[in-house]
N, C-alpha and C positions, 0 to 999 in steps of 0.2 A: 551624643548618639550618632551612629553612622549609617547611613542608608546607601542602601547596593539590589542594585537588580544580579539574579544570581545565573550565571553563565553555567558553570559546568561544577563538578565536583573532582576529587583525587585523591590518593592516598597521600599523605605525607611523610616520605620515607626517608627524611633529614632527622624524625621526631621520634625521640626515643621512649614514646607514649603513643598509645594510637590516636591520632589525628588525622585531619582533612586540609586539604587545602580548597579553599571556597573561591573558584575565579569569577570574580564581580564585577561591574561597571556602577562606577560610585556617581553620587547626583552628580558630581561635579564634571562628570565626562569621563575622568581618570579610568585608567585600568590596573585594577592588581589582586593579589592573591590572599585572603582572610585565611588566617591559622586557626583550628575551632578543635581541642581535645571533642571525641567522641569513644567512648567505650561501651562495643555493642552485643544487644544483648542474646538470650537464647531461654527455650521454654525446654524443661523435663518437666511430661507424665509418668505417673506411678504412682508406687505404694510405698508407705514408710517416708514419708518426704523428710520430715527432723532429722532421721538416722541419716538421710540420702543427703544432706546437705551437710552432716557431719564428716562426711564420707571424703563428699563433693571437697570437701577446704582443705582434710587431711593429705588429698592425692595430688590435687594441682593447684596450691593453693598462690604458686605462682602464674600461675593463667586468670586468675579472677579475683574479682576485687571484691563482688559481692553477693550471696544467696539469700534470696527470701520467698519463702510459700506467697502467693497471691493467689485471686479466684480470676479465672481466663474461660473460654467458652472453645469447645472443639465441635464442630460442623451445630453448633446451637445449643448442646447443653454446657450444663455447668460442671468445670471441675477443680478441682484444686491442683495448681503447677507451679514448681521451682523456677522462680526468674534467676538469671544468672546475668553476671553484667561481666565482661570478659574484657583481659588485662591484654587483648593480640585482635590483630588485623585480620588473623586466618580463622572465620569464623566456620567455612565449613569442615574444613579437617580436625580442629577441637567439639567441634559441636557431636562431630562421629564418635572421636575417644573417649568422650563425656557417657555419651549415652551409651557405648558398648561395655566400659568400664561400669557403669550406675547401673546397669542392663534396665534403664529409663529411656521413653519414647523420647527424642526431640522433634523440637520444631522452631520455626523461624531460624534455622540453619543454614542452610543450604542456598545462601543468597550472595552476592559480592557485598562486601564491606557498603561499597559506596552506595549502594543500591537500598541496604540497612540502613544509611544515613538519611535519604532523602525520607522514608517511609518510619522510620523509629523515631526521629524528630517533628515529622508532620511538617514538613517544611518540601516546596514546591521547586523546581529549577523553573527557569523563565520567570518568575516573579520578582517584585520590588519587595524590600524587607527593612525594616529596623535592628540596629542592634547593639547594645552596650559595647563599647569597645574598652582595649587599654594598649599603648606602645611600649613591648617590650622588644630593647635591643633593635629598635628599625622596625619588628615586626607588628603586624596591627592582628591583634588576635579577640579574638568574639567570644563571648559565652551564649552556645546558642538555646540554651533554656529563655532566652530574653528577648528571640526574634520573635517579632511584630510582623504580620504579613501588612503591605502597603496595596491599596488599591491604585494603580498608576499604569499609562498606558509606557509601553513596552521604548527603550531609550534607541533613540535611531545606531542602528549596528554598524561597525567598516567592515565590509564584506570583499574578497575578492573572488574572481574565476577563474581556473587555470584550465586550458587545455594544453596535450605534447603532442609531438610527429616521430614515429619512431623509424629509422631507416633500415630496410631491409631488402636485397639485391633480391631474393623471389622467395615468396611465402609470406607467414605472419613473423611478424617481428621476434626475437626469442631474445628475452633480458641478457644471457649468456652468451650472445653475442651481437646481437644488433644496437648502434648508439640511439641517443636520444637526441635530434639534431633541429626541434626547434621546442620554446613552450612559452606559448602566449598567454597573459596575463592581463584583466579587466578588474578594477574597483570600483565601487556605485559612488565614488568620490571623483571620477573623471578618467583615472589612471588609467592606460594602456602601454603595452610594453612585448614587444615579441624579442625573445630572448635564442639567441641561434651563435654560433662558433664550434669553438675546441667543446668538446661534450664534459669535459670538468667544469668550464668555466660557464656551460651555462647550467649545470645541478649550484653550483656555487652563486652564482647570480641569482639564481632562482628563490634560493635559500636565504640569501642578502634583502631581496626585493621583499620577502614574506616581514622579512623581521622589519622592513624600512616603514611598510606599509600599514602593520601591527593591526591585521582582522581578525575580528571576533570570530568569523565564519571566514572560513574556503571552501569554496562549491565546485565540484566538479560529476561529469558523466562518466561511470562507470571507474572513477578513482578508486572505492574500494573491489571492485572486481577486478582493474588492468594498472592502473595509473599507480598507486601509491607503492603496490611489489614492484613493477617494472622501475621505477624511478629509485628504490631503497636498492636491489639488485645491481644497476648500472653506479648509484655512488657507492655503493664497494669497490665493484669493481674501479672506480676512479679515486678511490681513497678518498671523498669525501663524505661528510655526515651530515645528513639531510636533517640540519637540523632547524627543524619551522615552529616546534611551539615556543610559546611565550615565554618560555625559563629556557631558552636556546637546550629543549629538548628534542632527542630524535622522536618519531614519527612509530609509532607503534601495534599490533595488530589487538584488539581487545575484543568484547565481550557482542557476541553473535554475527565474530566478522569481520565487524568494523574495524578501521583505523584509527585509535584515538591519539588524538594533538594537545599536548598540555595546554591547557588556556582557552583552546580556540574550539569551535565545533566545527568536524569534519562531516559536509552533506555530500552525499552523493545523489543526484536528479534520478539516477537509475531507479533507487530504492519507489520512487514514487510511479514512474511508470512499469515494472514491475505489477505494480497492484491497480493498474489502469487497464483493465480488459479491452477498450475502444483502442489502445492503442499495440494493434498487432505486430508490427513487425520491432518493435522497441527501437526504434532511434531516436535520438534528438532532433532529429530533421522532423519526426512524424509525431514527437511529443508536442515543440511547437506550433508543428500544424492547429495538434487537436488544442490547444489552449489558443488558437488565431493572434499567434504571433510569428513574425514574417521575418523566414529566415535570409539575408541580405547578404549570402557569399555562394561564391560558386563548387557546389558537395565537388569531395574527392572520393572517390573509393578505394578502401584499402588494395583493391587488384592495380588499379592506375597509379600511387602513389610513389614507387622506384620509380617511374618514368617519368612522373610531374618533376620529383625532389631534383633528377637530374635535369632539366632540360626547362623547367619553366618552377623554380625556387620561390619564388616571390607569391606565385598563384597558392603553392601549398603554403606557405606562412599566413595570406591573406585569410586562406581556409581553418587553418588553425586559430588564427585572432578571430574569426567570423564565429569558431565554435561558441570560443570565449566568453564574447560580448553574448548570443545566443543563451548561455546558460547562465549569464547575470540576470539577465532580463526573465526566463521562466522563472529561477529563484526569486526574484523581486516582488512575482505574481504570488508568489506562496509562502513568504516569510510568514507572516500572520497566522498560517494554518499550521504550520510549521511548530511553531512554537507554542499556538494554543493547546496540539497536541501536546506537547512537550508538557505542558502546565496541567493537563487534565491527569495527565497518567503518570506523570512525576519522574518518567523515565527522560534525560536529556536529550534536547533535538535531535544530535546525531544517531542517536541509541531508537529515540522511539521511529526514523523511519526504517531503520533494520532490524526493526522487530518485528516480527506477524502479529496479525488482527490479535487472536490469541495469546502471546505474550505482551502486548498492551491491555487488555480487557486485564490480564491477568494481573498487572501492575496497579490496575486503578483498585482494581478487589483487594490486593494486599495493602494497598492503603486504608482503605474503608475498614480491613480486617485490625487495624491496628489501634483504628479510632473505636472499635463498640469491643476490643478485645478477644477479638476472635482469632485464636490460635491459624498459623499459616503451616499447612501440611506439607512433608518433602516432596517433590517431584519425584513422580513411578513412575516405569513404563506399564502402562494398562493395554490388555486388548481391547480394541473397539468394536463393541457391539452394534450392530445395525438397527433403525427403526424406524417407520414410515414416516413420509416427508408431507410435503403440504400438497392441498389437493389442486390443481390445476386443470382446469376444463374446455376439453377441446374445442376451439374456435367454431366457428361458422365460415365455414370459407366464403369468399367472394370481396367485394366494394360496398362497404357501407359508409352513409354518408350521417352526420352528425353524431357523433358515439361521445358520451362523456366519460372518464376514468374515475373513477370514485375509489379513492386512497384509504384504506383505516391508518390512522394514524400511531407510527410506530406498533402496529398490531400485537406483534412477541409478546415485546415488552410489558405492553399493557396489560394482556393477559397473564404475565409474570403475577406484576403488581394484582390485579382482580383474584386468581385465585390462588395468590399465595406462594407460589413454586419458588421452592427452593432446595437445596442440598438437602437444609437443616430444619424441612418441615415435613419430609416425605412419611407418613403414618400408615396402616394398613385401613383404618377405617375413615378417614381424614374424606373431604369431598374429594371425589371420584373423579377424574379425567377420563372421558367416551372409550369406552372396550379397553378398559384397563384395572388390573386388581391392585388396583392401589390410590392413596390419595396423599391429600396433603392438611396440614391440621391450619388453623387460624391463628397462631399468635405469630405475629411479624417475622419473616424471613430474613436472612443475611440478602440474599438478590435481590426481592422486591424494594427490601432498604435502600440497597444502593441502588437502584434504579429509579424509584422514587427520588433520589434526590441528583441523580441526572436530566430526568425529567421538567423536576421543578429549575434546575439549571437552565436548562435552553430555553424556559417558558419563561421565566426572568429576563437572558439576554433576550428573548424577543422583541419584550417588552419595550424594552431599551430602547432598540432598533429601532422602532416607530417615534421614539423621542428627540431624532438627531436627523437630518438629510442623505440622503440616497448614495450622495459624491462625498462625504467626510471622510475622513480618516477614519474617525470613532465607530461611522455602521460599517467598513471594512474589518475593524479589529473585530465588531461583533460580531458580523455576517462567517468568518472566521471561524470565530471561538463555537459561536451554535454549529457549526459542520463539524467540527469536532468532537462536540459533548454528542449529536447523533450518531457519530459514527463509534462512538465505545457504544453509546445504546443499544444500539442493534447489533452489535457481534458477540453480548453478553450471556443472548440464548443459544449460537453455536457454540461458543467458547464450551459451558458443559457438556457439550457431545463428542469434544475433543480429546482423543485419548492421551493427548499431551501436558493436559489439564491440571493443576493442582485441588481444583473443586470440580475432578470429573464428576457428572453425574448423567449416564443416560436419560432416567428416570423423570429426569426433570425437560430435556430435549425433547424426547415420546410424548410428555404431556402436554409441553406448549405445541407442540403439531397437530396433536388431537385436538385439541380445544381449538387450534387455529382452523383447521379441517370443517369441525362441529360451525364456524363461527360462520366462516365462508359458504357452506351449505344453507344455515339459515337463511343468512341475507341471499342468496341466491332465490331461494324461495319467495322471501318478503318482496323482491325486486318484482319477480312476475309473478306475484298477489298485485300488485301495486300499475299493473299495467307496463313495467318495461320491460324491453326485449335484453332478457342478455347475451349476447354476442361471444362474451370471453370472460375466465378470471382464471388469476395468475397469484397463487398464495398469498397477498394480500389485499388484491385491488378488484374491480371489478369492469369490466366493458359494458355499458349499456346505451338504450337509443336516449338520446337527449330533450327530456322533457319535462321544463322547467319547474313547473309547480309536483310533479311526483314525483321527481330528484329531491326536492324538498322535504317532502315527505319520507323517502325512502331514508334522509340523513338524520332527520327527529327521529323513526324509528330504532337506528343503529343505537343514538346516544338513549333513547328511554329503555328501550327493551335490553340491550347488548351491552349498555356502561359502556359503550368504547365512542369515541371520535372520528369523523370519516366524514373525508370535504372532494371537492370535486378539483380534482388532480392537476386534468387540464381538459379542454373539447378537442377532439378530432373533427374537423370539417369532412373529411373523408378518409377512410384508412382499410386497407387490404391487409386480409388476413391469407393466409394460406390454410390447408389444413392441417400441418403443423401445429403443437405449442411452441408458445416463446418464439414466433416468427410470424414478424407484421410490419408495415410501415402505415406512418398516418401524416395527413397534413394537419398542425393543429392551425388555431385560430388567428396567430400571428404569422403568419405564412412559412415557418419552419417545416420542415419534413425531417420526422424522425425514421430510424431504421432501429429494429431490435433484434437480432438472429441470425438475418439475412446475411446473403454471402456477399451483398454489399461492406459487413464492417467485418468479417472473417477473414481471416489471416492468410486461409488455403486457397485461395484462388487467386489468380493476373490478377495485377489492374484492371485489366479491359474489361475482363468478367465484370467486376465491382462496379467497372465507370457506368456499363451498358445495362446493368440491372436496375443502380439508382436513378440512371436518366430515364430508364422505361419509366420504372415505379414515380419518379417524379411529372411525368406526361401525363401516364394516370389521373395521378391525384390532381394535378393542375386543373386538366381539361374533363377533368371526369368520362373518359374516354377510354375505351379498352384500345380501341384501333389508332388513337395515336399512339401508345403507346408500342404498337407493333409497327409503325411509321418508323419510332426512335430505333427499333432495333433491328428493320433493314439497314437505314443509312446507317448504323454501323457496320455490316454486314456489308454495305457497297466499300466501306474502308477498306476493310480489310484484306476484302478480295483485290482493292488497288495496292497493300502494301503498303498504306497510308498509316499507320501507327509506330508509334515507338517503339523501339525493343524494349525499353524499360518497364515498358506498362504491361509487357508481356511473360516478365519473371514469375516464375510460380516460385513462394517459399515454404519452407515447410522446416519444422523441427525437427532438431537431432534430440532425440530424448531418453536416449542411454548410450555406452557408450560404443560404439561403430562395431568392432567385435563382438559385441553381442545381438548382434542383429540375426535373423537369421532368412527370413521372406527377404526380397529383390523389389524395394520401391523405387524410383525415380531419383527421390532426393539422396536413398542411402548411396547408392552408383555413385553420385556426383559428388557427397561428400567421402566417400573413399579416393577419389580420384584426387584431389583436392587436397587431401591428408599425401597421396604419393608423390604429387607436385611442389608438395612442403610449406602447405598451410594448416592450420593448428582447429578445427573443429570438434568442439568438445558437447557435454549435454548440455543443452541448452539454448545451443545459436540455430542458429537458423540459417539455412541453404539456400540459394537461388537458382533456379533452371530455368532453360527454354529447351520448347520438346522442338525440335527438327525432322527434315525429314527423311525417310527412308520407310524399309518393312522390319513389319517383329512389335514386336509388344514395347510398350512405351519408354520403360527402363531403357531401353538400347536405344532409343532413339533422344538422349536429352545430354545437355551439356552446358557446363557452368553460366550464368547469362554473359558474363563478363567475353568467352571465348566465340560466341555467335557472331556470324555474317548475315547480313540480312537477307541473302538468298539462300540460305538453309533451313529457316524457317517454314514450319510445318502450318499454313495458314488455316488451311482447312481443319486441324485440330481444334484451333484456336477456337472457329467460327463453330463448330459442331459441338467441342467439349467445353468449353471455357465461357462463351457470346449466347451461345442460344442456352445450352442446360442452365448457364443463371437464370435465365428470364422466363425456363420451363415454370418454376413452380408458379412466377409470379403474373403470367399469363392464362393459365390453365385455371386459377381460383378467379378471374375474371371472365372464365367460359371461351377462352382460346386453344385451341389444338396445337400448341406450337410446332410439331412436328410435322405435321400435314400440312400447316400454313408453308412449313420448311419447306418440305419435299419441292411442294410449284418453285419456290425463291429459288434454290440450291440448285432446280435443272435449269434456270435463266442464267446463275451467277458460276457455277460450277464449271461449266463449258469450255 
């Protein structure tokens, strides 16, 4: 028997039968590649199946190896479908011939090979396995009808990090002709290595070092967006072949994007901040801000970089290896989530962070759909229908002091589970969801199934968790795996409202918001039935005043009357609302200060704004004080009128979010990125501008320029203190009963002069 935890999957295109290549890490440590025949299959619906399968062998009887009617289920009832088990790797352009030739419905088509493997086998990547082996010819080949899933924690991985410097005399670097003149390289094995000369010799060294080092994983920021083209481009152009995977294969562009590496998983950190809204301006400097890991080199920026590379070399390679080490270390913080995703939704590490919410929910569902035989429908483009969201109730503005948050617990979902919703239950007379003509019937749904037993998943690891210490290994691997298993849980009632959706269904989106709507109103009620004040709710949670024994009460009623769960979140000692939704900060009980809205953690405004709003808000809450709080935001205000702040802190950024041509209104940032583009730099959609406004007359646009170009005597301070220093602190003053503009007016004839 051979046991292998399973790394990645591939085609195997040596194999003149369809197979995979299975890249494993055997107990033994070893690394290498299991050979496993798979011939995958496909569903036709219709009529006459006998004739249709007579038909079916007549016509291609070279593409498939075998037909037979079985009973399959399409969105929940029963039908009768032709299995087909197919003699090629191309399964969706047979799958199309099949069924236009049969003029038969298909399904489970329209998938990659490999993607078929992991889900028609019921077999996991990331996991440990058992398996009958035999050696033929060197080769170690499996019969995977005989894998054994193993419960085992995850075999320590060799990981490396790579960052490059790309040299470019003015602009953004362009493959086509700027070199690649350094690229630093980190392993969680100790290795460090900054790789710099003749630019063949260090893609060739690069390529030597990958093979010398032989990682399971190479992590890099932004490799599939800059790093893995720009590096395949420039070894052309040097006639070499970038070749880094494990069968000294080149390096190639795959499936939603990505670059895949024979053998090895390619990460990119981008893909995870991406989907981290706290983290605005997306760098790695600001990713590991927000994970409080400290970055220990000195930043370059790409406008400084010709000038460093010439004149002080050694500072940009230290910055390059400083990346390096940098995005070891966040990777190190997140292998475990990494892979637990990876294991829940069966799509491979690399794969499931370049997937959307959406196409991960949707992977774990075509799994489930293959375990209770539920046919997988092709991807259509659907219009998306619209329908009311969850109810949200405007705050209370001002400073309230003890507020508890009271969470339902995975709410959606649960009401998934409670009444039933699904595709494959939607009835006309079924129980009824609030101002809706339609219901849904009682016999077990496809989504609540599988939710139910995501549910019961993380209630499990919970369990766990409390059975092992705080600092293990073990409650890391679990603490892990449950962030995982919650995060398909909850994206499984958008996922149906998604017109990208293979199981779109409005129907089923409209009624969990209703019902969440209906739920939220209730207990809104019951809360002050019950004597508490409520302050705020926010589609699932609720703000109330903090009162021990009828918080109690308020949480038995939830669970008797509602069937649902809802615990107390966290306490705010104090927390300012604005009159805003979705905009509030609070102190909780362990002296943290959250922000939720505020133009503290938005993207669009300085620094200064941001620094001078939290430190208000934080004076606030401290001192329970409105008037310190206008304390903190003179002495900003004597700053800046000194001139005492950084330019840096001064950049306003803002996105480019289509492309410069199509622009047509005259904003700030578009100015600056047209200018930018004429000095022959490369901004496309999606990045992000930097400005500082200056000074002079005329509306704002005309007054701003790249931050990198500013003098510090051209600085427009008074904008700063008026648009930027005070309008943050407007809203967050003014819900504590401040005027901040008439407070202004006195300040600004003292400071103004």
């Amino acid at each position: 028997m051979l046991r292998a935890w399973l790394l990645d999957v591939s085609e195997d295109l040596d194999s003149k039968i369809p197979s995979v290549l299975i890249w494993v890490i055997k107990e033994d440590g070893s690394r290498t590649a299991l050979r496993a025949n798979y011939c995958p299959s496909i569903y036709l619906v219709g009529e006459n199946e006998e004739k249709k399968i007579n038909d079916l062998v007549k016509i291609f009887s070279d593409k498939i190896i075998d037909a037979e009617v079985k009973n399959a289920k399409l969105r929940g009832k029963e039908v009768r479908a032709i299995k087909v088990k197919l003699n090629s790797t191309d399964v969706e352009s047979l799958g199309e011939r099949i069924s236009k030739e049969l003029k038969l419905k298909a399904y489970n088509y329209d998938l990659r090979y490999t993607t078929k493997f992991w889900i028609e086998n019921k077999i996991e990547p990331s996991t440990w396995y058992e398996f009958i082996e035999e050696n033929i010819d060197n080769t170690i080949k499996v019969d995977i009808s005989t894998a054994k899933k193993l419960d085992k924690n995850k075999p320590k991985l060799k990981v490396v990090s790579f960052e490059a410097v790309y040299f470019s005399e003015k602009g953004t670097p362009r493959a086509d002709r700027d070199p690649v003149v350094v690229i630093a390289l980190c392993s969680n094995e100790g290795y460090k290595k900054i790789i710099t000369g003749k630019e063949n010799e260090i893609l060739s060294t690069f390529c030597d070092e990958i093979t010398k080092i032989d990682p399971d994983v190479i992590v890099g920021f932004k490799n599939n967006q800059v790093h893995w083209n720009y590096l395949l481009k420039r070894a052309k152009i040097n006639s070499v072949k970038l070749k880094v995977g494990r069968n000294q294969s080149e390096i190639h562009q795959s499936i939603f994007g990505h670059f895949s590496i024979q053998g090895r998983i390619n990460i990119d950190l981008f893909d995870l901040v991406k989907e981290t809204p706290e983290v605005k301006l997306e760098s790695l400097e600001e990713y590991a801000e927000f994970l409080n890991i400290k970055v220990n080199y000195t930043t370059v920026d790409e406008f400084e970089l010709p000038e460093q590379w010439k004149s002080k070399s050694e500072d940009v390679k230290n910055f390059c290896l400083g990346r390096a080490a940098t995005i070891l270390e966040i990777y190190n913080s997140l292998e475990d989530y990494i892979f637990e995703l990876s294991k829940i939704t069966s799509l491979p590490a690399d794969q499931v962070l370049v997937a959307s919410a959406g196409f991960r929910v949707e992977n774990y569902l075509m799994k489930k759909a293959e375990e209770v035989g539920e046919l997988i429908p092709e991807r259509k483009e659907i219009v998306h229908e619209s329908y009311q969201g969850a109810i949200v109730r405007t705050p209370i503005s001002g400073l309230h002091e003890n507020i508890a948050v009271v969470d339902f617990k995975s709410m959606y979902p649960s009401l998934m589970i409670k009444h039933n919703i699904s595709f494959d239950t939607i009835v006309e007379n079924g129980e009824r969801a609030p101002g809706l003509n339609f219901g849904f019937s009682k016999e077990r749904g496809f989504l609540p199934m599988a939710l139910v037993d995501l549910i019961e998943e993380r209630d499990r690891i919970r369990r766990s968790m409390r059975e092992v210490k705080e600092d293990s290994t073990e409650y890391k691997v679990l603490d892990s795996r449950q962030r995982a298993v919650k995060i398909i849980t909850n994206a499984v009632y958008g996922y149906t409202g998604w017109a990208g959706a293979r199981w779109y269904a409005r129907e089923v989106a409209e009624a969990t918001t209703a019902w969440g709507r209906l739920t939220i109103t209730n207990a809104i009620n019951e809360a002050e039935k019950l004597g508490l004040s409520v302050i705020y709710s926010d589609t699932d949670s609720l703000f109330v005043s903090y009162k021990k024994d009828k918080i109690e009460k308020f949480l038995d009623w939830i669970r008797d009357e509602l069937s649902l769960e809802a615990k107390i979140d966290k306490i705010f000692l104090r927390v300012i609302f604005t009159e805003a939704k979705k905009k509030y900060a609070g102190l909780t009980e362990d002296g943290k200060i959250e922000f939720v809205g505020l133009e503290a953690i938005r993207g669009d405004w300085s620094a200064i704004a941001k620094e001078v709003q939290s430190k208000v808000i934080e004076r606030i809450l401290r001192t329970g004080s409105r008037d310190e709080g206008l304390k903190e935001l003179n002495e900003y205000i004597d700053l800046l009128k000194r001139a005492s702040i950084d330019v840096k802190k001064l950049i306003i950024w803002k996105q480019i979010t289509k492309p410069i041509e199509e622009y047509e209104a005259t904003a700030p940032h578009v100015v600056v990125a047209k200018y930018l583009i004429k000095s022959g730099w490369k901004v496309d959609p999606g990045d992000k501008v930097g400005y500082v406004v200056v000074k002079g007359s005329g509306r704002i646009y005309t007054r701003v320029k790249p931050y990198f170009e500013v003098k510090l005597e051209e600085i427009d301070w008074q904008y700063y203190i008026e648009n930027q220093v005070i309008a943050a602190c407007e809203r967050i003053l003014e819900a504590v009963g401040i005027d901040v503009r008439k407070v202004g007016k006195y300040k600004q004839s003292r400071l103004f002069t």
